[in-house]
C-alpha positions in Angstrom: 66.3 114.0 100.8 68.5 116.1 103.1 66.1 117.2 104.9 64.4 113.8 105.8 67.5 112.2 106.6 69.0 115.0 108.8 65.5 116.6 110.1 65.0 119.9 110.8 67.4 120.0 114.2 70.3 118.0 112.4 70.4 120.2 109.8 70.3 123.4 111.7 73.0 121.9 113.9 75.1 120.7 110.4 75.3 124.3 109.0 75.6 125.8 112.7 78.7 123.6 112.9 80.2 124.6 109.5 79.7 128.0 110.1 81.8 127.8 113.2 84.4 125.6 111.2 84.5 128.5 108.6 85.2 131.3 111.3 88.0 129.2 112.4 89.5 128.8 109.4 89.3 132.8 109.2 90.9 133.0 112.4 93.9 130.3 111.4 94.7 132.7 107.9 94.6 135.8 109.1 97.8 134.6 111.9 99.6 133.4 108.4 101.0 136.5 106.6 100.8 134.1 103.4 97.2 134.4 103.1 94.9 137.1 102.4 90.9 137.2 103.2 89.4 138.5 100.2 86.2 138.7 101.5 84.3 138.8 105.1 83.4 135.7 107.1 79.7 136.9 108.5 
């Protein structure tokens, strides 16, 4: 089903796009001394 409705493109481009969002949110807890990263963003 998800790949029908997204195709192949759209859903390359979906989990590009979540990756970037996922090394961002790296980015935003490693400048808040609050947080810890308990494991690698790849």
């Amino acid at each position: 089903f998800v790949l029908r409705s997204y195709g192949i493109s759209g859903l390359q481009h979906y989990i590009r796009h979540h990756i970037k969002l996922a090394k961002r949110f790296e980015e935003l807890v490693l400048k808040d001394k609050r947080f810890e990263i308990c494991n690698q963003v790849k």
